[in-house]
C-alpha positions as CSV (number, residue, x, y, z in Angstrom):
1,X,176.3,85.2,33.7
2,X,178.5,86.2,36.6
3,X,177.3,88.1,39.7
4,X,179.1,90.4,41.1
5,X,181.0,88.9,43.7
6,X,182.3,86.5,41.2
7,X,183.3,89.3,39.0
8,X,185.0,91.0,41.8
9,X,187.2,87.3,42.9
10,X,187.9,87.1,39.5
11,X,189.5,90.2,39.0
12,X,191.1,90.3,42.1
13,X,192.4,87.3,41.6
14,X,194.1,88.6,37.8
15,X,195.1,91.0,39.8
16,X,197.5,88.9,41.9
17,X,198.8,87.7,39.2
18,X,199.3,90.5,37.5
19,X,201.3,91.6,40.4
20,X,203.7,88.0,40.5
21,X,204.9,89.0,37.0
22,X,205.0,91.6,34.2
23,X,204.3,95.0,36.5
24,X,207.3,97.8,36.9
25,X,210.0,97.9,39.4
26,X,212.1,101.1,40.3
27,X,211.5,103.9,42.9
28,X,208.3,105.7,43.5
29,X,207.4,108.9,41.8
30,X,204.1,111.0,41.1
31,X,203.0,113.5,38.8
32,X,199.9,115.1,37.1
33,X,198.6,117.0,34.1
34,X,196.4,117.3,31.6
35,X,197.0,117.6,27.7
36,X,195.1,117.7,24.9
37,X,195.3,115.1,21.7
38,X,193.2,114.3,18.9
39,X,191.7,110.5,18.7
40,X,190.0,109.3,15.4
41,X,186.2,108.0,15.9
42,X,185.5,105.4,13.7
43,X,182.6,104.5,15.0
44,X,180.0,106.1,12.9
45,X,179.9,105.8,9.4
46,X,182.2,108.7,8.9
47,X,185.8,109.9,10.4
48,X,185.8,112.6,12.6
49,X,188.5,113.8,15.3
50,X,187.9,113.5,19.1
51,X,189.6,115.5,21.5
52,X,190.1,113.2,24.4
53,X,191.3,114.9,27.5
54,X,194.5,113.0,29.1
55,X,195.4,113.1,32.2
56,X,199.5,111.8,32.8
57,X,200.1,108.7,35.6
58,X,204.0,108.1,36.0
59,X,204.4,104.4,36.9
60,X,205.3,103.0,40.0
61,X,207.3,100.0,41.3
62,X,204.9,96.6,40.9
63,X,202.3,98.6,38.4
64,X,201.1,96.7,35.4
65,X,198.7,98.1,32.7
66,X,196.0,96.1,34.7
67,X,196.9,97.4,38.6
68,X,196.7,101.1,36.8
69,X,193.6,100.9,34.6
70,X,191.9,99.7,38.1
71,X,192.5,102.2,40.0
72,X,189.6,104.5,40.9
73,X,191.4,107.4,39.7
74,X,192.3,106.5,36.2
75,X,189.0,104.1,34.9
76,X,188.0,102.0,38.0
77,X,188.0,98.8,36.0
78,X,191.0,96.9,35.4
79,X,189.5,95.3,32.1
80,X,190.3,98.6,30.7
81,X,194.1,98.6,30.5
82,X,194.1,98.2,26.5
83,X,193.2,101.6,26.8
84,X,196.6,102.6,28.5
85,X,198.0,100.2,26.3
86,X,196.5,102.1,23.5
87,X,197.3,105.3,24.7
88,X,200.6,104.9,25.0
89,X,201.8,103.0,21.9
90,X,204.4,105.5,21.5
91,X,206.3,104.4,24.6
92,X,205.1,100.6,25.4
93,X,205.5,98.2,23.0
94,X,205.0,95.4,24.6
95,X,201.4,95.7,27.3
96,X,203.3,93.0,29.8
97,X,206.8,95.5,30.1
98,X,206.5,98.5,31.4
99,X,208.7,100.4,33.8
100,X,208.5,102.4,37.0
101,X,209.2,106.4,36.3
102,X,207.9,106.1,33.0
103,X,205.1,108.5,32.3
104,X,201.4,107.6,30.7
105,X,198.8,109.2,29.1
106,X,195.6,108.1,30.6
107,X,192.7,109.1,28.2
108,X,189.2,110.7,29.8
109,X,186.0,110.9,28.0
110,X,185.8,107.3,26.1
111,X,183.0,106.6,23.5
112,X,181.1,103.4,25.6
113,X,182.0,101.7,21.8
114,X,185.7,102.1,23.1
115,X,185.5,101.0,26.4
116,X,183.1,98.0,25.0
117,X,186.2,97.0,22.5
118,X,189.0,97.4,25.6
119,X,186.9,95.3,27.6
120,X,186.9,92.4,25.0
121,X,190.4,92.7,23.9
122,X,191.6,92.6,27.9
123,X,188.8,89.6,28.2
124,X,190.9,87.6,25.0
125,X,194.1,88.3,26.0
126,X,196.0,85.0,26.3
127,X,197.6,84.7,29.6
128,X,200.5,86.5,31.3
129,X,203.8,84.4,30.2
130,X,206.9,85.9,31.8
131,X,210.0,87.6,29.1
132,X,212.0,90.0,29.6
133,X,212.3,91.4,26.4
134,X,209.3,93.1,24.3
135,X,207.7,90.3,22.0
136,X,208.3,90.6,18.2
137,X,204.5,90.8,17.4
138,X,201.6,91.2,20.0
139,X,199.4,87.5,20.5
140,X,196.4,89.8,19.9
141,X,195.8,92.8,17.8
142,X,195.2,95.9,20.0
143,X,192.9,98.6,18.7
């Protein structure tokens, strides 16, 4: 098991690299707000709609899914970027390519069963391996 400090080299190591490749370029741009959508829990033996709230994060230059999802206003834990990734299916289609200006949905109030699946998806994601164009089909299944 890893102690903390490990933890913390580790990820701010990912985070470096997340940073040398993969993370948006452009100007620099804020915005807020919060909407409303409905989000399926599965995890119980029956179907039953969530309202999440969402708060909006537009992207700035060098951001990546990972850089974002750390951040201690959005989830504080950078293991949680499927969750952007997730999120925002509608506009990324690719987790290693997205773009300053663009505009995400950042989703509040997470079951722990959600977070616990992020967490493991972001943990067996292969490495970052630099394109320029969105990948035909994703090397892991998100969500």
């Amino acid at each position: 098991m890893l102690k903390h400090k490990e933890v913390y080299l580790i990820g701010a190591l990912l985070s470096l690299g997340a940073l040398a490749g993969g993370c948006a370029s452009g100007k620099q741009v804020s915005s807020s707000g919060v909407t409303n959508q409905p989000v399926w829990d599965q995890s119980g033996s029956s179907q039953k709609a969530v309202y999440h709230q969402a708060k909006k994060y537009v992207v700035k230059p060098k951001d990546c899914l990972w850089v974002i999802a750390g951040k201690r206003s959005i989830y504080g834990d950078p293991f949680q970027w499927p969750l952007l990734f997730k999120a925002n299916r509608d506009l990324i289609k690719d987790p290693d390519l997205i773009y300053a200006n663009q505009t995400l949905k950042v989703e509040e109030g997470l079951t722990s069963a959600e977070i616990k699946r992020a967490r493991e998806l972001a943990d067996s994601t292969p490495k970052y391996q630099p394109h320029d164009k969105p990948r035909e089909t994703q090397m892991t299944e998100y969500f």
